[in-house]
C-alpha positions in Angstrom: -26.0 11.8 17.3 -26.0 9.8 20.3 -22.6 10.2 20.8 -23.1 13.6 20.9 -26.2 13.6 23.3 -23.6 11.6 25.4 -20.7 14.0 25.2 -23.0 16.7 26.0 -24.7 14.7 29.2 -21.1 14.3 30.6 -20.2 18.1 30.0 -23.9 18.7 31.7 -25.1 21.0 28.8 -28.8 20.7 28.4 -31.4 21.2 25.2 -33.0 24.1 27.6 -30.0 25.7 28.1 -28.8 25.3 24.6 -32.2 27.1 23.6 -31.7 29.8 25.9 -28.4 30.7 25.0 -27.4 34.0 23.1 -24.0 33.3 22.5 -22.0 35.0 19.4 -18.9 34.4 16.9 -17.6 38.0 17.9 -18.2 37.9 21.6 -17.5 34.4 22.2 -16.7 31.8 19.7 -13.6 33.7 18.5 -12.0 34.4 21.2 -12.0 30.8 21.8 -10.9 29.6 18.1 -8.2 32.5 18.5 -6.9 31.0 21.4 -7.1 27.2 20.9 -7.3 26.8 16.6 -6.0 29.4 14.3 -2.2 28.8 15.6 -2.4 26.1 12.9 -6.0 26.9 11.2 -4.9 30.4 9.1 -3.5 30.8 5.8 -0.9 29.2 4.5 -0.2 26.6 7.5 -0.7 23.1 8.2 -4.7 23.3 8.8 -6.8 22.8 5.5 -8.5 25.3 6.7 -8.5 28.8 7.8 -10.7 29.8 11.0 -9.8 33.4 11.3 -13.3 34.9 10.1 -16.5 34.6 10.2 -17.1 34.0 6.9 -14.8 31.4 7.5 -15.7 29.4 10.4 -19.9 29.4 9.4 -19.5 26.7 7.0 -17.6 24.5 9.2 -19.6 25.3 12.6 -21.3 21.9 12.7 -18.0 20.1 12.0 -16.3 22.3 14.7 -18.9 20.8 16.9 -18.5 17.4 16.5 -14.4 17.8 16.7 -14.8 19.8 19.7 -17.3 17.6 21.8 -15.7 14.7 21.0 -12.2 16.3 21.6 -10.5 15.1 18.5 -10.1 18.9 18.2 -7.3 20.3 19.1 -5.3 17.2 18.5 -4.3 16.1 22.4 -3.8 12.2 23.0 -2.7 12.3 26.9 -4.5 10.5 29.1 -5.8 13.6 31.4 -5.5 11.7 34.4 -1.6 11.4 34.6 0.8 14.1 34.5 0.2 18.0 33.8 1.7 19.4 30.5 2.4 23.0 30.2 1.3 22.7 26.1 -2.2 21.5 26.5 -4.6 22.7 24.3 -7.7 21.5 25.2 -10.8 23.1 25.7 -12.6 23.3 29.1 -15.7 21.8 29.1 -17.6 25.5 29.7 -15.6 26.3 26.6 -17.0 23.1 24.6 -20.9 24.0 25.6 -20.3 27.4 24.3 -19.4 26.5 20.9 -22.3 23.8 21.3 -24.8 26.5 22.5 -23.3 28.8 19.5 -24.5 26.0 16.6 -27.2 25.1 18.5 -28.6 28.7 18.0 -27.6 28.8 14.4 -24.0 30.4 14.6 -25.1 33.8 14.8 -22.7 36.5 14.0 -23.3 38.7 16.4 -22.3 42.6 17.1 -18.9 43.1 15.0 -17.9 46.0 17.7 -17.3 43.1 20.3 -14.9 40.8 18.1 -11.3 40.9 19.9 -8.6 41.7 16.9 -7.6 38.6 15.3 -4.0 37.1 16.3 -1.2 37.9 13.6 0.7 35.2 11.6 3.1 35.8 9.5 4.8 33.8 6.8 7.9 33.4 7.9 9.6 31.3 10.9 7.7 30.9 14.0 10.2 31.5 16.0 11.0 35.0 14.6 14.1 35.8 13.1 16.7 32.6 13.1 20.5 33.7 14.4 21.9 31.4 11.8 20.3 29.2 8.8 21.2 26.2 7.8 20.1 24.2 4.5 20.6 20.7 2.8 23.1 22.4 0.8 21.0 21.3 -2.7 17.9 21.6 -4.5 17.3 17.8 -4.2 15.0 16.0 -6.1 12.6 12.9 -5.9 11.6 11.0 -8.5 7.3 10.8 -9.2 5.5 8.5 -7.4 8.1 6.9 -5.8 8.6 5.1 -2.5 9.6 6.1 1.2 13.1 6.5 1.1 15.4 8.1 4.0 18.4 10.4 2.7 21.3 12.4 4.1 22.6 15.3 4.1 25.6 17.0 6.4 26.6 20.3 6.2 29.3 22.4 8.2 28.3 25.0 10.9 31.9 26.5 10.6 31.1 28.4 14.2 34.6 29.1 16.2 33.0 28.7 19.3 30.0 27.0 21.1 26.5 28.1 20.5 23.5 27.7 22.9 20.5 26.7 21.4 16.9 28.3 22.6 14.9 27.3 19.9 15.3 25.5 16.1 12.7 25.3 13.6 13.2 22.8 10.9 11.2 23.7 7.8 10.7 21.5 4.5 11.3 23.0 1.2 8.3 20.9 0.2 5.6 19.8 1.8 4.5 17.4 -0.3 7.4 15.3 -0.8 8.4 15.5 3.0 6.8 13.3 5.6 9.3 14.2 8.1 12.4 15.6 8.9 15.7 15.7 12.1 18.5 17.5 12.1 21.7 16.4 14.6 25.2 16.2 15.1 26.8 14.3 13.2 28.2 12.0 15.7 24.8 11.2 17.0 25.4 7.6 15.9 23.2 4.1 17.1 25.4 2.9 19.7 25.4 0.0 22.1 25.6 1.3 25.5 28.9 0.5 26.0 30.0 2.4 22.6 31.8 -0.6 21.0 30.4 -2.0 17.8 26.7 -0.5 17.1 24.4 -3.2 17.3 22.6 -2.5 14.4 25.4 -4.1 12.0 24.2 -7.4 13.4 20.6 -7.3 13.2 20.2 -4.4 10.0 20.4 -4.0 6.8 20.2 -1.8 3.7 18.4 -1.5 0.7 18.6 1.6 -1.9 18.1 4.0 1.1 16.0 2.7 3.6 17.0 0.8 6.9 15.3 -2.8 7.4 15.5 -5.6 10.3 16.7 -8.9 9.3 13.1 -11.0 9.7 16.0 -13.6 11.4 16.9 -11.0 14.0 16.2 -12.0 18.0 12.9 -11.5 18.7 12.5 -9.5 21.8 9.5 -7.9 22.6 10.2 -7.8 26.4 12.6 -5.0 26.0 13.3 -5.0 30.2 15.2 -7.9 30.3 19.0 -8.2 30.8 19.8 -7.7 26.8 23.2 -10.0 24.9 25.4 -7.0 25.3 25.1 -7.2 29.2 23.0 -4.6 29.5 19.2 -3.6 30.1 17.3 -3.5 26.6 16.3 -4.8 23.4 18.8 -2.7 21.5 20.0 0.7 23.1 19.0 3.6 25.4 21.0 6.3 22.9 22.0 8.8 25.2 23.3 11.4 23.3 21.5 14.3 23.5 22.7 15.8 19.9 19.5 15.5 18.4 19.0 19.4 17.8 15.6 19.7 16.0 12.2 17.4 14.5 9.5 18.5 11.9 6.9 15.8 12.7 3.0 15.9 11.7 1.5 18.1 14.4 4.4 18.9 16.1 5.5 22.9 16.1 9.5 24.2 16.2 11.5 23.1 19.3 11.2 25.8 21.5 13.3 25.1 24.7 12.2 25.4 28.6 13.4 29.2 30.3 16.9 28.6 31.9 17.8 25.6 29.4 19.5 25.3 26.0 21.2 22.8 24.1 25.2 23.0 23.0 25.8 23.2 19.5 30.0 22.9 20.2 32.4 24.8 18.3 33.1 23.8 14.2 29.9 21.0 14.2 28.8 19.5 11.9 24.8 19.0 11.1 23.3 15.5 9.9 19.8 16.2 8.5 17.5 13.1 8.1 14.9 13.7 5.9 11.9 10.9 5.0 10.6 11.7 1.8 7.7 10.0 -0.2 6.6 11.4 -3.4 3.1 10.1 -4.7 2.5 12.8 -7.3 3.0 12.4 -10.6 5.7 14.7 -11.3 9.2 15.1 -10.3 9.4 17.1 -6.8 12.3 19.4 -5.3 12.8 19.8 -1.5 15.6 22.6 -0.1 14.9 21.9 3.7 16.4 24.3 6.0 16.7 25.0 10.0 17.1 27.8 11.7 17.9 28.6 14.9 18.1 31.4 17.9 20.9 31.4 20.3 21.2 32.3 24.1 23.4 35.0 24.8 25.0 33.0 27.3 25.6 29.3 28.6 22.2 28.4 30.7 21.4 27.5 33.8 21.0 24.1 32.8 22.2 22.2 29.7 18.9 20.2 28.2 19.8 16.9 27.0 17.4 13.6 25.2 17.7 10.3 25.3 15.9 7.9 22.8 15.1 4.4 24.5 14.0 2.1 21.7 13.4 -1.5 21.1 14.8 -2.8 17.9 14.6 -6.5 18.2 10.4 -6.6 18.7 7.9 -9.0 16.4 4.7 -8.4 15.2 2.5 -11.6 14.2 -0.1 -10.9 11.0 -3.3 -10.1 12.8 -1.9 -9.2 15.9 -4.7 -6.5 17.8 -2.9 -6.2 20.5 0.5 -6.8 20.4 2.7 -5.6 23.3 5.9 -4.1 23.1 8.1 -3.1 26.1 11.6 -0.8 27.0 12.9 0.0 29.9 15.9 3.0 31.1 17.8 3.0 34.2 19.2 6.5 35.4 23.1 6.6 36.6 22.1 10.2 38.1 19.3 12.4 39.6 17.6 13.9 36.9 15.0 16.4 36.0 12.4 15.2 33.1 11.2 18.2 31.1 9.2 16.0 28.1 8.0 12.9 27.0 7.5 11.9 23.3 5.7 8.6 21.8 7.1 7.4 18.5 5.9 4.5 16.7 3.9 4.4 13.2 0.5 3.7 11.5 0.2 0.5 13.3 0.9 1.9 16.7 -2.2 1.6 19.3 -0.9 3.1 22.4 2.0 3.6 24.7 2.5 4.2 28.9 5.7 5.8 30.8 5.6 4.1 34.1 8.6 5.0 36.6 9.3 3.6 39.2 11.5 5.2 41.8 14.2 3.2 43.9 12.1 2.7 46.9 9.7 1.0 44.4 7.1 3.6 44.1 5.1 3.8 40.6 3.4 6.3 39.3 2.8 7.3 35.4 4.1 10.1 33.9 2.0 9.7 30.6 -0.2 7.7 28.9 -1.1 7.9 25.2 -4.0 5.9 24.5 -4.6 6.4 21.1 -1.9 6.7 19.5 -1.5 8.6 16.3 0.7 8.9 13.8 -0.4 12.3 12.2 0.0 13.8 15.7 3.5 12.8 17.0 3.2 15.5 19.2 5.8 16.5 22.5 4.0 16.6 25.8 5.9 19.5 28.0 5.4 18.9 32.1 4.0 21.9 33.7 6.7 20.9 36.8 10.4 18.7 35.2 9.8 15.4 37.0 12.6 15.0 39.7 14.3 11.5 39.1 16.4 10.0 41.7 19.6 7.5 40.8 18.5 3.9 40.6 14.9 5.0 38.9 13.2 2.8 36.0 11.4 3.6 33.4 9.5 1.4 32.0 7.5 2.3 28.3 5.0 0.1 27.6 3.4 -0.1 23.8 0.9 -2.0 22.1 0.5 -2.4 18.0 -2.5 -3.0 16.0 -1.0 -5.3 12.7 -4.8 -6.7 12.3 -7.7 -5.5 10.0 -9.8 -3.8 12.1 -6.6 -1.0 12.1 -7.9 0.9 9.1 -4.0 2.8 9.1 -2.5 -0.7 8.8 -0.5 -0.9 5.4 -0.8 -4.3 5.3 -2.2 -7.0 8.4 -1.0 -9.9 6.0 3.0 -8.8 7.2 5.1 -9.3 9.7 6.1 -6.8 11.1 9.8 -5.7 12.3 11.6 -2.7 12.9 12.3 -0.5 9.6 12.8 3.2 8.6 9.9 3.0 6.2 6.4 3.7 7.4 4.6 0.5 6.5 7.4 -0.8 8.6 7.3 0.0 12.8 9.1 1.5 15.4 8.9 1.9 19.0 10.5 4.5 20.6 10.5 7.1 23.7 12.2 10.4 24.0 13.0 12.1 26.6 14.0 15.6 27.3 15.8 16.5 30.8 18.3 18.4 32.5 21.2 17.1 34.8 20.5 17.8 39.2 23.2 17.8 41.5 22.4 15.7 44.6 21.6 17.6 47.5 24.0 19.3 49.0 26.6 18.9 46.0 27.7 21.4 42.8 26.5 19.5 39.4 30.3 19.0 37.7 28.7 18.0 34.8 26.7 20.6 34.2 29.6 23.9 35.2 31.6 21.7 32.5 29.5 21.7 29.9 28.2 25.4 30.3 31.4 26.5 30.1 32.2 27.7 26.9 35.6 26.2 24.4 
C-alpha cells in the first residue's frame, strides 16, 4: 500500500480526485486496455489472461492497478531517460490515474452504447498471410521431463532468386516444450573477426546437445581490451547479418523498419535453432515453422545485425554485482535502427554507451532491470547516425548471489553456456549501411541488386 500511495503522489493523483471521479470500463478503461494490453491479453495468446470484456477485466481490476502504477504492466525495461523507441507501450501517467480513479470507484461498467468495438485477433500469423512457409521438416519429439537441450534443424528454401524480407514470424509447434527459437542462414557461423579458425573450438565444448565453456577458458570480463586474436573483444563482434528471425518470451514477429528488408539470397538454406526443455510428464512433439512476407522489390536500404558478445567472462558464487563488458568499433557510417539485451536468469542489467570519434558520449539505452521473460527489441523513433571510428561500449552486470530469486544456483560458477542456468551476454544490433556525405553507398546498390 505504500508503494502505491507513492506511485500515486509522483503521478499527482489525489484521494479527492479519485472520489470524485466518474470514470467507466466502456468510456474509458477499454479504450485504454484495447490500445496498450489485449495485443497479447486475448484468447489464445501469450497472456494468461484475456482482457477483452468486461466480464473479463472486473475480476482482475485491482491487480491491473497494481501492474499499472507500478509500471510492470506493459512489460517495458528502458530506462525513459535515454533514447526514444518507436515500440513503447507504456501508459502516460493521465492514463495510469484513470484506471486508478476507475478501481478506486469500484470498476463500474458503465453505459455499453459508449464502448469502442473491441480490436480483432485472429488465430493465425500476425503478420497476415506468410509469402512462403518454412518448417523443421519433422514432427520432433522430446523426451518427458527432460533437460535444456539446443537442436538443429536446416532445411532448403529452393528459391531461384533473391528474396527481400519485410517481416518473419517464427512460431513454435509447442509451446510448452519451446523456450525459444532463431532461424538463419546457414552460414551464419561463430567467427573470429578475421574469419580464420572460430574461436569457440578453443575455449567450447559439447555435451549431448548443449554448448558449454571450458571452466579453464581465459577469463575476460573486460571485453574492451585488445583481445589474443589481435583484435578488440572477448570473443567476436559476428557481423553477419543472416540472422532472419527470433521467438523470444515477450518479443512479437520481426517486422522490419519502412524502406528496409533483409536478403534472403538465391537457393539458401535455413538453420533453425530451437531451445527446448520439457518438464511435463509426458513425451512432447514440436513442428516449428516460419513464415515470411516479401518486398516486391530490393529496398532502399538493406537492414543488417550484428551480435557483439563476450564469451570469455567469469562469474564468482555470490557475486551481486558482477560486471561484464563488450565493446564494437564501426569501419563505416552507419544508421542504428534497434538495440537488444541478451543475457539470462542471472542477468541484472545492461547499458549501450557510444561514443563518437570526437569523444562524445551519450547512451542509447539502458536496461536496468533486466528480464529474462521479457527479451524484448527496443525500436528508435529516429536510426541513430554513427560515424566511422565510433565505440560502443555494452556494459552488463549479473546477479549469481541469493538474494536473485531467478538464480538456478548462487553456489556455481558461472561461464558462458547455451543452457539457461548457464549465462550469456550479448548485444544486437539492427542497422542500415550510409554513404558518407557527398558519396553513392557501393555497398548497399550491390547488395540491392538482385542475382
Amino acid at each position: 500500500m505504500r508503494r502505491l500511495l507513492l506511485a500515486l503522489s509522483i503521478l499527482g493523483v489525489t484521494s479527492t480526485s479519485l472520489a470524485d471521479s466518474n470514470v467507466t470500463f466502456t468510456r474509458d478503461v477499454a479504450p485504454l486496455l484495447y490500445k496498450h494490453c489485449t495485443r497479447c491479453h486475448h484468447p489464445n495468446d501469450i497472456a494468461p489472461m484475456s482482457l477483452m470484456t468486461y466480464d473479463e477485466v472486473r475480476p482482475w481490476a485491482a491487480a491491473i492497478r497494481e501492474a499499472v502504477v507500478t509500471r510492470t504492466m506493459p512489460p517495458w525495461h528502458a530506462d525513459p531517460r535515454y533514447g526514444k523507441f518507436s515500440n513503447d507501450p507504456r501508459l502516460t501517467d493521465t492514463e495510469i490515474a484513470t484506471i486508478v480513479a476507475w478501481v478506486k470507484s469500484g470498476a463500474p461498467k458503465g453505459d455499453p452504447e459508449q464502448l469502442p468495438p473491441p480490436p480483432v485477433y485472429g488465430e493465425g500469423w500476425k503478420i497476415g498471410k506468410p509469402d512462403a512457409v518454412f518448417d523443421i521438416g519433422q514432427d520432433f519429439q522430446v523426451q518427458p521431463n527432460s533437460p535444456d537441450e539446443y537442436r538443429y534443424f536446416t532445411i532448403s528454401t529452393n528459391f531461384d532468386g533473391d528474396r527481400w524480407l519485410t517481416a518473419v514470424e517464427l512460431r513454435p509447434g509447442n509451446r510448452r516444450i519451446v523456450h525459444h527459437a532463431h532461424v538463419y542462414l546457414e552460414q551464419d557461423l561463430v567467427q573470429s573477426q578475421d574469419g580464420k579458425t572460430p574461436l569457440a573450438s578453443r575455449y567450447q565444448y559439447r555435451l549431448g546437445h548443449l554448448t558449454h565453456m571450458k571452466l579453464d577458458a581465459p577469463i575476460k570480463n573486460d571485453g574492451c581490451s585488445v583481445s589474443d586474436a589481435g583484435n578488440e573483444g572477448a570473443f567476436l563482434s559476428n557481423e553477419g547479418g543472416t540472422m532472419m528471425g527470433s521467438y523470444l518470451p515477450g518479443r512479437g514477429p520481426e517486422l522490419f523498419p519502412e524502406g528496409t528488408a533483409k536478403r534472403l539470397p538465391a537457393g539458401s538454406k535455413l538453420t533453425f535453432q530451437i531451445h527446448y526443455s520439457n518438464g511435463t510428464g509426458a513425451i512432447q512433439s514440436d513442428r516449428t515453422e516460419v513464415g515470411f512476407k516479401f518486398a516486391s522489390q530490393a529496398p532502399d536500404h538493406p537492414l543488417h545485425r550484428i551480435d557483439i558478445s563476450n564469451y570469455l567472462f567469469q562469474i564468482a558464487p555470490g557475486a551481486e554485482n558482477q560486471e561484464v563488458s563488450e565493446c564494437h568499433s564501426f569501419d563505416k557510417n552507419i544508421r542504428i535502427y534497434s538495440l537488444v539485451a541478451h543475457m539470462h536468469y542471472r542477468g541484472k542489467d545492461m547499458r549501450f554507451d557510444l561514443v563518437r570519434p570526437d569523444g562524445q558520449q551519450e547512451t542509447l539505452l539502458f536496461v536496468p532491470h533486466y528480464s529474462f521473460q521479457w527479451q524484448q527489441i527496443y525500436r528508435f523513433e529516429d536510426p541513430v547516425p554513427v560515424e566511422k571510428g565510433s565505440r560502443l561500449i555494452i556494459t552488463a552486470h549479473f546477479d549469481n548471489s541469493a538474494n536473485n530469486r531467478w538464480n538456478p544456483d548462487p553456489t556455481r560458477v558461472i561461464r558462458w553456456g547455451e543452457p539457461s542456468y548457464e549465462e550469456m551476454m550479448d548485444g544486437w544490433v539492427e542497422y542500415i549501411g550510409v554513404a558518407p556525405p557527398g558519396a553513392a553507398s557501393k555497398e548497399i546498390a550491390a547488395e540491392a541488386k538482385p542475382n
